[in-house]
N, C-alpha and C positions, 0 to 999 in steps of 0.2 A: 724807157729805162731811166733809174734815178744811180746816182752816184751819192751814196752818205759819205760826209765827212767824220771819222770817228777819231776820238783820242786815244785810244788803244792801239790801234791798227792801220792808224793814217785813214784809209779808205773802205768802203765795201760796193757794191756792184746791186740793185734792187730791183728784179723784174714783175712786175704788178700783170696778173689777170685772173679774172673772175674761174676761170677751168680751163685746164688742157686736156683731159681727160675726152674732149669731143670727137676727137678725130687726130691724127697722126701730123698730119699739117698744123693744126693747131700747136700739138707740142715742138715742131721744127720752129714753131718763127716765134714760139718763148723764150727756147732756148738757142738759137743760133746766135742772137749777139750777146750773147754772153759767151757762149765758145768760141767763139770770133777773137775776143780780150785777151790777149798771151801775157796779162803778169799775174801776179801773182797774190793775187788780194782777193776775200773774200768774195763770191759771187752767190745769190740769192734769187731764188722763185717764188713768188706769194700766190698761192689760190685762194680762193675760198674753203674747197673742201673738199681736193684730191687724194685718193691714196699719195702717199707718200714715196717719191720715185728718189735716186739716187744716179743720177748724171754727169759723168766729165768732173765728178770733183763740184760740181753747184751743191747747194744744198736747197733743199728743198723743205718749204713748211705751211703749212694753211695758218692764215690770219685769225680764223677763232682760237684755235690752239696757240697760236705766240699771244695773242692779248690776254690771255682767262692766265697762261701761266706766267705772264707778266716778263715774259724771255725779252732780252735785247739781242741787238745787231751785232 
């Protein structure tokens, strides 16, 4: 897990992996330390090239889609 330092928002929360989509475990240990975190700063999933899940308030997005449309943190 990365911690960005932002100017807008003080901080965000950056969890990196290739798919969750593998199996159920997979998705548990992407997202547990980030559900773990009780404040209240943005928290972030990166795949490759997942459906699109909505969890605990994460957000969730694939790395081809945030680069092509040039989105930030």
């Amino acid at each position: 897990m990365f911690l960005l330092i932002r100017k807008d928002v003080d901080y965000a929360y950056l969890q990196l992996c290739k798919a969750i989509m593998s199996g159920q475990e997979t998705e548990e240990r992407e997202y547990r330390p980030l559900e773990s975190i009780k404040d209240n700063y943005p928290k972030y999933v990166l795949t490759r090239s997942d459906p699109i899940q909505h969890r605990n308030g994460i957000i969730h997005k694939n790395m081809p889609d945030l680069m092509q449309n040039g989105e930030l943190f």
